[in-house]
C-alpha positions in Angstrom: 24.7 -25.7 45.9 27.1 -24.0 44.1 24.5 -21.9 42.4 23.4 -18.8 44.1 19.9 -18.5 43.0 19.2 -15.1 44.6 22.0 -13.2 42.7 22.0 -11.9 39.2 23.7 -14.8 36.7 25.6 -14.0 33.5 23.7 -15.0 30.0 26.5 -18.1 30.1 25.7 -19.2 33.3 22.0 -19.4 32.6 22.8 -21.0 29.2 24.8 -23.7 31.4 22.4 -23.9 34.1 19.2 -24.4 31.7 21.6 -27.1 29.9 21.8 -28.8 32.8 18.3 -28.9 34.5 16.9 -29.7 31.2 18.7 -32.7 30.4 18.0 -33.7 34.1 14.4 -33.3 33.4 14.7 -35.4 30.2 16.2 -38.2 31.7 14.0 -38.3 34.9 11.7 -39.4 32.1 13.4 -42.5 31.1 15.3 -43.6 34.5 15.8 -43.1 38.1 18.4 -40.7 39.3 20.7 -43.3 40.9 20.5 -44.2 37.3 22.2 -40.9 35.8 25.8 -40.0 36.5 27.7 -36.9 36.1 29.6 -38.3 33.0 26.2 -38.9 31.9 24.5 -35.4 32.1 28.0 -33.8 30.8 28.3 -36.6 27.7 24.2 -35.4 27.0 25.0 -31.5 27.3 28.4 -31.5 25.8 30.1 -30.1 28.6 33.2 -31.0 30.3 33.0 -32.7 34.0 35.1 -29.4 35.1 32.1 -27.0 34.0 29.3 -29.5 35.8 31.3 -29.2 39.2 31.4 -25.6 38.6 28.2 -25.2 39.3 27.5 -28.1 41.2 28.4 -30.7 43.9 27.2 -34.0 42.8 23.9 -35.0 40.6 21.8 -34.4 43.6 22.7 -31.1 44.2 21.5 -31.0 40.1 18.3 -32.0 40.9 17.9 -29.6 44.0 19.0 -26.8 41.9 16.1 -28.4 39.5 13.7 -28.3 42.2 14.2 -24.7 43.3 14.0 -23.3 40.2 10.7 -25.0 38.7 9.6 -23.6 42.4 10.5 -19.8 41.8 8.9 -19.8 38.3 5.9 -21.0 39.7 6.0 -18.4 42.1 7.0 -15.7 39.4 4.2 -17.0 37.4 1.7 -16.7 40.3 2.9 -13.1 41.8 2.2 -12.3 37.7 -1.2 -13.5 37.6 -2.3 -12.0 41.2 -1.0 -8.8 40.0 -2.7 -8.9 36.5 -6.4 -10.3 38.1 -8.6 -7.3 39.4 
């Protein structure tokens, strides 16, 4: 993955990056993943093929970066609720 997850991103990059995983998400709804290309996700988000490989390999490295990050917010949202409970 292109993405480094542990750094500190730019407001841009995590505009792009939420683009991305979003759309992902939306079309995971409707069709497989072999189903969705890169021309695809990039015709849906209105970006150009250039900026997807910016940030990423191939569609699966898309849908990594999709599964890491709905895992850290479930682990910020959990290390917030331990840490407001008594």
């Amino acid at each position: 993955m292109k993405v480094d997850l542990s750094g500190k991103t730019g407001r841009l990059a995590r505009q792009t990056l939420s683009d991305f995983s979003e759309k992902m998400l939306m079309l995971l709804a409707d069709m497989s993943l072999e189903e969705i290309s890169v021309q695809k996700m990039c015709d849906i988000c209105n970006y150009p093929r250039s900026t997807f490989y910016n940030y990423f390999d191939d569609i699966y490295d898309l849908m990594d970066y999709c599964w890491t990050a709905i895992y850290l917010w479930y682990r910020r949202k959990k290390r917030k609720e331990g840490e407001e409970q008594p």
